[in-house]
ZADREN-111166 format. One record per residue (C-alpha): residue in three letters; x, y, z. Coordinates in steps of 0.2 Angstrom, whole numbers, plus 5000, padded with zeros to 4 digits. Layout:
N
ALAXYZ...
//
This chain:
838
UNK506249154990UNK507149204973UNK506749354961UNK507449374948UNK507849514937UNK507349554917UNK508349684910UNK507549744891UNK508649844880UNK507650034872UNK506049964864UNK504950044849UNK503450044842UNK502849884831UNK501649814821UNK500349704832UNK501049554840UNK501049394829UNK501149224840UNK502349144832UNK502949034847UNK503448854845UNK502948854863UNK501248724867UNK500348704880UNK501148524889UNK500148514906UNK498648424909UNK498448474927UNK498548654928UNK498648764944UNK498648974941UNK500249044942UNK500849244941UNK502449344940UNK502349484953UNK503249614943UNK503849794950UNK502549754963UNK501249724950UNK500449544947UNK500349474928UNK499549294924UNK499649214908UNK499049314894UNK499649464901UNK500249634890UNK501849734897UNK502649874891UNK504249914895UNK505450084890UNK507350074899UNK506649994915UNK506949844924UNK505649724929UNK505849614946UNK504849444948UNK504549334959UNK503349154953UNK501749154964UNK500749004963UNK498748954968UNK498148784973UNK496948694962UNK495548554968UNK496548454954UNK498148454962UNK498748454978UNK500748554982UNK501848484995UNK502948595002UNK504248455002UNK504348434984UNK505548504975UNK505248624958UNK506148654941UNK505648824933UNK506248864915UNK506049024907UNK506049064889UNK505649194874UNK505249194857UNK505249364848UNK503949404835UNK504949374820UNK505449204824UNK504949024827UNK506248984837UNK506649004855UNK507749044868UNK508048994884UNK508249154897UNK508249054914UNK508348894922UNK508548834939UNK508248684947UNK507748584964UNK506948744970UNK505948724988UNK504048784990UNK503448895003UNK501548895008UNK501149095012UNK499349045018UNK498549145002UNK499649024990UNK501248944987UNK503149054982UNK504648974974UNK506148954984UNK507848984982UNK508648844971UNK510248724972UNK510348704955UNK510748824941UNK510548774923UNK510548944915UNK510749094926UNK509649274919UNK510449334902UNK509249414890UNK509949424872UNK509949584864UNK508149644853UNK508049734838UNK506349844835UNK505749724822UNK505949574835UNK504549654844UNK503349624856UNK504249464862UNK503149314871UNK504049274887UNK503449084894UNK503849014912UNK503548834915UNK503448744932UNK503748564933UNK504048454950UNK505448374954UNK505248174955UNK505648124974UNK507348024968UNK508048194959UNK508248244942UNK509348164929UNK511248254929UNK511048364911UNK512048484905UNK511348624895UNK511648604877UNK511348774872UNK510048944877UNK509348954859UNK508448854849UNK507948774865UNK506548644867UNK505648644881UNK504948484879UNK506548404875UNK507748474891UNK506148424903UNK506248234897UNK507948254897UNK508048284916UNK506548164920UNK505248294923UNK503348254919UNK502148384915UNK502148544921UNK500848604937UNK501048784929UNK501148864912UNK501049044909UNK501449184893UNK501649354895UNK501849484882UNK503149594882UNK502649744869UNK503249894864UNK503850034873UNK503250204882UNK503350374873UNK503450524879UNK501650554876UNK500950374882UNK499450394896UNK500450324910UNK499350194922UNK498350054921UNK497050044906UNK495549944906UNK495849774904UNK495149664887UNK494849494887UNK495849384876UNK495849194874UNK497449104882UNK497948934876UNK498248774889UNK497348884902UNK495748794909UNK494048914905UNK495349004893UNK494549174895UNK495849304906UNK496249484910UNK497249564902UNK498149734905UNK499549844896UNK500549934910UNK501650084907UNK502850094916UNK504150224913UNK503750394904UNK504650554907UNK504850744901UNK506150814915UNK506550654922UNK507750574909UNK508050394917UNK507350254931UNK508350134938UNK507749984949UNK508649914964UNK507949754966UNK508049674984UNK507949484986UNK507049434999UNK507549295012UNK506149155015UNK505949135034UNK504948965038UNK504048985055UNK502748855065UNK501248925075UNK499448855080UNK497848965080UNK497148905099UNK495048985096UNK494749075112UNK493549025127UNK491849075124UNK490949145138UNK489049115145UNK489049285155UNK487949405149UNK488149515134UNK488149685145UNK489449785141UNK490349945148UNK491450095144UNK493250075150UNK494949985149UNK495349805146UNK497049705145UNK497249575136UNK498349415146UNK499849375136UNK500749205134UNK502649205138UNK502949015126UNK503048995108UNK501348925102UNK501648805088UNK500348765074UNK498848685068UNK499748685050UNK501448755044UNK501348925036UNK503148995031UNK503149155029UNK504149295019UNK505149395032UNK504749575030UNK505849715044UNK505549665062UNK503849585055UNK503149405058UNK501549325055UNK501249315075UNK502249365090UNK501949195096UNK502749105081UNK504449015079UNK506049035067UNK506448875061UNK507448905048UNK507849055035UNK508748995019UNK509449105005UNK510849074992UNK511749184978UNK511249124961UNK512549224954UNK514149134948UNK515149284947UNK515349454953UNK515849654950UNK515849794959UNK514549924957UNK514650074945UNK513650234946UNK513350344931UNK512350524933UNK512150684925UNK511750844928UNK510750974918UNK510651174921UNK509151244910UNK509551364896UNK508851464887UNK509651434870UNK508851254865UNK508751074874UNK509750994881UNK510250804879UNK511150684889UNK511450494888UNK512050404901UNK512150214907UNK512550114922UNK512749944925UNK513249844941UNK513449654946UNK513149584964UNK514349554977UNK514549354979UNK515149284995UNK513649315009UNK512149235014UNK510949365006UNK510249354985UNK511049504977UNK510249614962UNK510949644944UNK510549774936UNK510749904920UNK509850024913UNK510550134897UNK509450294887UNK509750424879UNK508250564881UNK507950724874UNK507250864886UNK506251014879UNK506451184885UNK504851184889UNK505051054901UNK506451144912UNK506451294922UNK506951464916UNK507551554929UNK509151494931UNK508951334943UNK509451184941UNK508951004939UNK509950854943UNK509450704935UNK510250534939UNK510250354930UNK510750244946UNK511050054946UNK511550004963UNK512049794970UNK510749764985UNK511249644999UNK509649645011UNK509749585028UNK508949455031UNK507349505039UNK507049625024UNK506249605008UNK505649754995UNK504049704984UNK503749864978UNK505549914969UNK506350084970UNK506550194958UNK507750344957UNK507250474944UNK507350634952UNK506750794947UNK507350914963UNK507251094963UNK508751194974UNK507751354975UNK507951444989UNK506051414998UNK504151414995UNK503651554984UNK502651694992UNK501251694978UNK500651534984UNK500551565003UNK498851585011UNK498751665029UNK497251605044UNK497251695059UNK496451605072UNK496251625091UNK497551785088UNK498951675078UNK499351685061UNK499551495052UNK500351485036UNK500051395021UNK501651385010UNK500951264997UNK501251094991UNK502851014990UNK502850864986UNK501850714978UNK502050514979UNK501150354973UNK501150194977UNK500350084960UNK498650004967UNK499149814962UNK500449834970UNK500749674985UNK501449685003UNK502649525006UNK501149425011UNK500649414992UNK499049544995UNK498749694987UNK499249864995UNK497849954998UNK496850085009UNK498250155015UNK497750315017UNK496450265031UNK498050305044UNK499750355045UNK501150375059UNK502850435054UNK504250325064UNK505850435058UNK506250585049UNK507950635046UNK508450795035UNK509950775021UNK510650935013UNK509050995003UNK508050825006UNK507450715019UNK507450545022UNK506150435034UNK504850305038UNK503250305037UNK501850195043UNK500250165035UNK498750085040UNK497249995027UNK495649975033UNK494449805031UNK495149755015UNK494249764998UNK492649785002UNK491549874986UNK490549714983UNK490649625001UNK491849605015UNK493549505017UNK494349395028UNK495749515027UNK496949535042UNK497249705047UNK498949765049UNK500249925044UNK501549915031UNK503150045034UNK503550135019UNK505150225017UNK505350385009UNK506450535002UNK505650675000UNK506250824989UNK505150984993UNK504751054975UNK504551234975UNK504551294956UNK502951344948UNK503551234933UNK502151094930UNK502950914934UNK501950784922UNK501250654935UNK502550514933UNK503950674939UNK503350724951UNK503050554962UNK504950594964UNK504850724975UNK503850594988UNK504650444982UNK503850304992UNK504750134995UNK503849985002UNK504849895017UNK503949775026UNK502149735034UNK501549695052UNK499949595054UNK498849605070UNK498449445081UNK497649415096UNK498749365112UNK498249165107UNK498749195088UNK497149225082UNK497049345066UNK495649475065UNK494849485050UNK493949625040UNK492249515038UNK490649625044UNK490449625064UNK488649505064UNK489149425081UNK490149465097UNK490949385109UNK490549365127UNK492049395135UNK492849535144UNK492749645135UNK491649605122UNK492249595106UNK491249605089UNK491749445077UNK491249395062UNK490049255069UNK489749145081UNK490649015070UNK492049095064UNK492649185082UNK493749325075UNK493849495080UNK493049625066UNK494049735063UNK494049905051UNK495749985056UNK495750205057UNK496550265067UNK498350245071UNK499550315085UNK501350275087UNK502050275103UNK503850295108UNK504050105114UNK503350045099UNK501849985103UNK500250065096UNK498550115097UNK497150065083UNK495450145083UNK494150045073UNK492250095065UNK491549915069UNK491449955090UNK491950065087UNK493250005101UNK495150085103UNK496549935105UNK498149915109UNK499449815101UNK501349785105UNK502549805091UNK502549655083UNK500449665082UNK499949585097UNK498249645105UNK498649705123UNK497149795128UNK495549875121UNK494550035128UNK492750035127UNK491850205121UNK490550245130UNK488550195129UNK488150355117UNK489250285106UNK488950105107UNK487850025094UNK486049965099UNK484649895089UNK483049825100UNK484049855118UNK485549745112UNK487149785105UNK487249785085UNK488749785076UNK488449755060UNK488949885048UNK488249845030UNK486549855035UNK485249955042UNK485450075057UNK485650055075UNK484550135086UNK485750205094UNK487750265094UNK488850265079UNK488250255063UNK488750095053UNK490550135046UNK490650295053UNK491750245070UNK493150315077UNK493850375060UNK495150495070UNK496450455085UNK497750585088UNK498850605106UNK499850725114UNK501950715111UNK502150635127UNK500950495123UNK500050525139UNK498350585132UNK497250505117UNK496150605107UNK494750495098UNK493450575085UNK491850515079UNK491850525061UNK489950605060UNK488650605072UNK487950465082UNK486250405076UNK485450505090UNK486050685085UNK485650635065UNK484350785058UNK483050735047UNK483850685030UNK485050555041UNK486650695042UNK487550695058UNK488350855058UNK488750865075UNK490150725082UNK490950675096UNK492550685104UNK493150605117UNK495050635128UNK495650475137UNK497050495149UNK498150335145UNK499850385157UNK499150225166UNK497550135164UNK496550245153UNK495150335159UNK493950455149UNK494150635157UNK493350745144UNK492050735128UNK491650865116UNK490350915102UNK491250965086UNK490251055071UNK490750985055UNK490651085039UNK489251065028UNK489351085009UNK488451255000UNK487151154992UNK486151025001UNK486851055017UNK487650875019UNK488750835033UNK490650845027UNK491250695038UNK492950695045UNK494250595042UNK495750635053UNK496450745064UNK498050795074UNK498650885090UNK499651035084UNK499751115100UNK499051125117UNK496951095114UNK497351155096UNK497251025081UNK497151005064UNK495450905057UNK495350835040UNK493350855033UNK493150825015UNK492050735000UNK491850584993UNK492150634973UNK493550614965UNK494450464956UNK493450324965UNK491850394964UNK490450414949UNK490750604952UNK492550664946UNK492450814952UNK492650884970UNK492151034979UNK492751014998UNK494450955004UNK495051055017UNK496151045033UNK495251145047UNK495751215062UNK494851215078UNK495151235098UNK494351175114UNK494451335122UNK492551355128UNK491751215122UNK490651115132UNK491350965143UNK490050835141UNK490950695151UNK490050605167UNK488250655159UNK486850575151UNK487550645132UNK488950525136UNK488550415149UNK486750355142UNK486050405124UNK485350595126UNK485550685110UNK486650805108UNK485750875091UNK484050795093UNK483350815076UNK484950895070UNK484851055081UNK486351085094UNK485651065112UNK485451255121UNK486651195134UNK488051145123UNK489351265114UNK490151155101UNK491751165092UNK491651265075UNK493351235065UNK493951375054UNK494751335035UNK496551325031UNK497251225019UNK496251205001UNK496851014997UNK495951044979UNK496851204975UNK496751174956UNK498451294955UNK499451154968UNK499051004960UNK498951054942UNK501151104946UNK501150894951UNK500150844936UNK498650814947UNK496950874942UNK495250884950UNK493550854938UNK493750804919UNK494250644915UNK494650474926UNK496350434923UNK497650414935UNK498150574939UNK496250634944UNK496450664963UNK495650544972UNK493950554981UNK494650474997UNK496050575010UNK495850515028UNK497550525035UNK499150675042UNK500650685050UNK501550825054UNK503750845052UNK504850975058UNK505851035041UNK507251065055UNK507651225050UNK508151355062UNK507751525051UNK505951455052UNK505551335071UNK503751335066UNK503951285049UNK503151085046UNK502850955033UNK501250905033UNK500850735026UNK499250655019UNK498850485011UNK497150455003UNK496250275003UNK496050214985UNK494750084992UNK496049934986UNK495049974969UNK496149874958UNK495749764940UNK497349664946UNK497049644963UNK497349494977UNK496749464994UNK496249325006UNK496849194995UNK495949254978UNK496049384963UNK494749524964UNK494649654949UNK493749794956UNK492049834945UNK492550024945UNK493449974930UNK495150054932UNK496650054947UNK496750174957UNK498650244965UNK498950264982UNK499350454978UNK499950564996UNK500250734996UNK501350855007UNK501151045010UNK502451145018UNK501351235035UNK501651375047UNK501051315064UNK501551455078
//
């Protein structure tokens, strides 16, 4: 796969954008076609804005009933701008005899063999603004282009060079607009898309959005390292698995899941895009991995940065540029880059108490391995404080079951943008249903890790998708942030900043994907599995909860079963545990589950499984937690505020040894259930729960009044294990009111997620208006980090994600474009506190 990188010089405002392109429409069979730019997707009529960035593309491309793509045809992609002022226009990039890769949910373009005009973007004057940027697609005849050399880059005629080579028309034609740049007071984030009328493009009505991407008080620069990707083709076959005529009776307990020691080949070839240690199946086979510099020269790197201390005798101001060319001369694509500004910082805008702020414009030559590819690039505009600690005027104290635990306050902030994609093409979303952290390493004043995070079914607002569950790993630096000077939102994303890596996809043992399509069916095997139907035999699945253990495999809770399965490191299912019969859904005496409509009789309540999984350090015992009451315990007005959870010990085959009632919080008003959505072992029978409500960015409701980590214990509660609460369908609350015989778990409060005083020093908000730095509704994920300090043992990072819903305007999954009826995109915001845990 190739990317390539557009560098545009400052930018300034300008009058309204004036098509004067001498660009036409030339193809008669049109297929779609979209840049995926900084991880964000743009199709043809497009608006972007840019201010001293970078932009990284790759060319995506859909099939159309009109025209079929064969991925042994070869492609010529040319590239070219026209500014406002001009009729005339000029050629940025060419390349030529470029493969095709099918990715399942479309087609990428290769790396290709023949260069024509490598990436030079000529230099732009304000009054040559907004400029119109045009890529064209064209197949290569099966005997090869004529042999042309390129006259010049401007006044270049499309039409003219394509005849010239012996090209016919073009599968794919799309514009973008690049407009006019970010001020310091431009509302960072998506806005709500218009409709505008794009010429040559079937139906011509499109989406439309203007994107900011850069805008910064105390952060003076951003600079994007690009990584190219490599294209890995692989082979595999989907074999359905046998259905069984034994009876659809099903019990609690442990199953493995048989797994094939050959290489299963495929029903069709589906090359995929190599991403870390992650490929499309376990079972599947490299065949080939092809990559190729496209530069024709090459430079060692050079690094620029600047330092400013705050004073109190005026701003301060600093330009500063960087520029680097790739090493030439290995296997791997490298990046270009450069990056130049020169900003002015208001004293406002920096501390006054004498500490200072380091602010860096990198530019840095990536080589990848191959096996590694970055769709979301990173940016490096740091705002870090070198205070000493967390200040004491933001510390709360809980004293609970004789300790004191400590809240120190937040220190850090990070986003991923929702339209993002994962290298599979789909939008990254939902991420904060689980996370795992995989390392943590501390650097001077920073830190450095990896962190996994799982989505849950896919975009599902309007219906269910055939989205495959999976994890993407997400590195990260994080810069704890202790001043009480208020970051604007953009700012302070750098003291989490969070860098896409690669995704992992989960299969069955044969290679069969799940899917995220409603459980209507099951499958009579052992054990039984909920699919989406009797026609379409794959495992529902709605992904929450996520343990990591040591050897890399992992355990993934679900809300469909709600079942708990085991997967080796590469995705592959190795086992499942069946809860018990209270929890198992059942409607009329069979098992029901369906979770978009009415409820069982019995057992979980549709989408409200296993929402929590948590284990002990040595990986020996799984905690798994309803996320509200079962349908039996539910009071009058349908809350379950008394849930389940269960203790499985896994050291060998796992085996339920305890179960619990836990009291969830209720709000002040109308006493309504504050469902959890995670928790975590801290210590021995001590954890951390996450319970909070739905309002927030997401919801109609922007402002909320509960988000709380609590603690709680097991010390006294009531073992309900071997019983007929557990073992049959007994109520534990019938009606809503807690059996006599049962001492439940009652949490205590410790951390105020919504603390207006926290999030307003990250340029977060809670209530008022719905743009992207309202908090979001949605927070179901922790994890919990050493800061490896000795002076303070007990000292942790604790880290949150929330689940934006994959509510997106620009959005992609299962092989189509959504845009989410909620009107706006949502961030993948996460959030970390600094905690006392004793």
């Amino acid at each position: 796969m190739r990317s390539t990188i557009l560098t545009i010089s400052p930018l300034f405002l300008v009058a309204p954008f004036v098509d004067a392109s001498p660009i036409k429409s030339k193809s008669t069979h049109q297929i779609t076609a979209r840049h995926v730019i900084e991880g964000r997707q743009f199709g043809h009529g497009s608006t972007i804005a840019y201010g001293n960035t970078l932009a990284s593309t790759s060319v995506y491309l859909e099939g159309s009933d009109s025209l079929t793509l064969y991925t042994s045809s070869n492609f010529t992609t040319l590239i070219v701008e026209t500014p406002s002022t001009s009729t005339s226009a000029t050629l940025l990039a060419g390349w030529g005899s470029q493969p095709i890769y099918n990715l399942g949910a479309g087609y990428i373009l290769g790396v290709p063999t023949h260069i024509y005009a490598d990436w030079s973007f000529p230099n732009i004057s304000a009054d040559e603004l907004p400029l119109k940027v045009c890529t064209y697609v064209y197949p290569e005849p099966q005997g090869g282009v004529n042999n042309v050399t390129l006259p010049s880059r401007d006044n270049f005629d499309v039409d003219s060079f394509a005849t010239a080579l012996g090209l016919e028309d073009a599968v794919a034609e799309f514009c973008i607009k690049v407009g006019s740049a970010v001020t310091s007071s431009s509302s960072v984030g998506p806005a709500v898309p218009n409709t505008t009328t794009a010429a040559g493009v079937p139906g011509g009505a499109i989406t439309t959005s203007e994107v900011a991407v850069s805008s910064s008080a105390v952060v003076i620069s951003s600079s994007t390292p690009s990584t190219i990707p490599s294209v890995t083709a692989t082979s595999s076959f989907i074999v359905p698995p046998q259905q069984s005529s034994a009876p659809a009776v099903p019990s609690s307990g442990y199953y493995s899941s048989a797994v094939s020691s050959g290489v299963v080949p495929s029903s069709e070839s589906v090359p995929t895009v190599s991403a870390g240690s992650h490929s499309s199946s376990s079972l599947s086979a490299t065949v080939v991995s092809v990559t190729k510099s496209i530069y024709p020269s090459s430079a060692p790197p050079t690094t620029v940065s600047a330092t400013l201390t705050s004073s109190s005798s005026g701003p301060a101001t600093t330009a500063s540029a960087s520029s680097v060319l790739p090493t030439i001369g290995s296997s791997s694509l490298a990046s270009a880059t450069f990056s130049a500004n020169a900003t002015t910082v208001a004293p406002s805008s920096i501390p006054t108490n004498g500490t200072s702020i380091t602010v860096s414009t990198t530019a840095t030559s990536t080589v990848p391995p191959t096996n590694s590819t970055t769709a979301i690039p990173t940016t490096t505009a740091n705002a870090t404080s070198t205070s000493i600690g967390p200040n004491p005027a933001y510390q709360t104290n809980v004293t609970f079951a004789g300790k004191t635990y400590i809240n120190k306050g937040l220190v850090g902030f990070g986003a991923i943008p929702g339209d993002a994609v994962d290298s599979f093409g789909e939008t990254i979303g939902g991420i904060g249903s689980a996370i795992a952290l995989k390392s943590f390493e501390k650097q001077d004043d920073s830190y450095t890790g990896t962190i996994l995070v799982q989505p849950d079914r896919g975009h599902n607002t309007a219906t269910t998708t055939d989205f495959i569950a999976r994890h993407h790993s997400i590195s990260f630096t994080l810069n704890p942030y202790y001043n009480s000077t208020k970051l604007q939102y953009q700012d302070a994303k750098s003291t989490f900043q969070l860098n896409y890596e690669s995704t992992v996809r989960y299969f069955e043992a044969d290679g069969t994907p799940t899917t995220g399509l409603d459980a209507l069916a099951y499958r009579n095997s052992t054990p039984i599995q909920p699919i989406a139907s009797a026609s379409y035999d794959r495992i529902s699945t709605d992904a929450e909860g996520f343990v990591l253990n040591a050897d890399g495999t992992f355990w993934v809770s679900d809300e469909y079963g709600p079942y708990i399965w085991k997967y080796s490191a590469d995705g592959t299912l190795l086992s499942t545990i069946v809860p018990p019969e209270a929890v198992l859904p059942y409607r009329n005496g069979s098992l029901w589950f369906d979770a978009e409509g009415d409820n069982p009789d019995t057992g979980r309540v549709p989408n409200q499984g296993f929402e929590g999984l948590t284990a002990s350090p040595d990986g020996k015992t799984l905690y798994a937690l309803l996320q509200s009451g079962t349908v039996q315990d539910l009071d009058s007005n349908g809350e379950g505020r008394f849930t389940r959870l269960y203790v499985y010990d896994v050291s060998g085959t796992p085996t339920l040894k305890h179960a619990y009632v836990l009291e969830l919080p209720v709000t002040n008003g109308k006493a309504k259930a504050l469902k959890q959505s995670d928790f975590i072992w801290i210590s021995d029978n001590t954890f951390l729960v996450l319970s909070r409500d739905g309002k927030g960015n997401g919801d109609d409701d922007p402002e909320s009044k509960h988000k709380d980590f609590l603690l709680f214990n097991l010390d006294g509660a009531t073992d309900i294990v071997n019983t007929d609460y557990t073992d049959g369908v007994v109520p534990v609350s019938l009606k809503g009111k807690l059996d006599s015989n049962i001492r439940a778990i009652v949490p205590t409060e410790f951390i105020d997620m919504i603390d207006d005083t926290q999030l307003k020093r990250f340029g977060l908000h809670n209530d008022g208006a719905f743009d992207v730095s309202l908090i979001n509704s949605k927070w179901e994920s922790s994890a919990l980090a050493s800061i490896q300090d000795p002076e303070y043992p007990n000292d942790y990072f604790l880290f949150s994600f929330s689940d934006n819903d994959f509510i997106t305007i620009n959005g992609f999954e299962a092989g189509q474009p959504y845009s989410d009826a909620y009107g706006h995109t949502l961030d993948n915001q996460a959030l970390v506190w600094r905690v006392t845990l004793p």
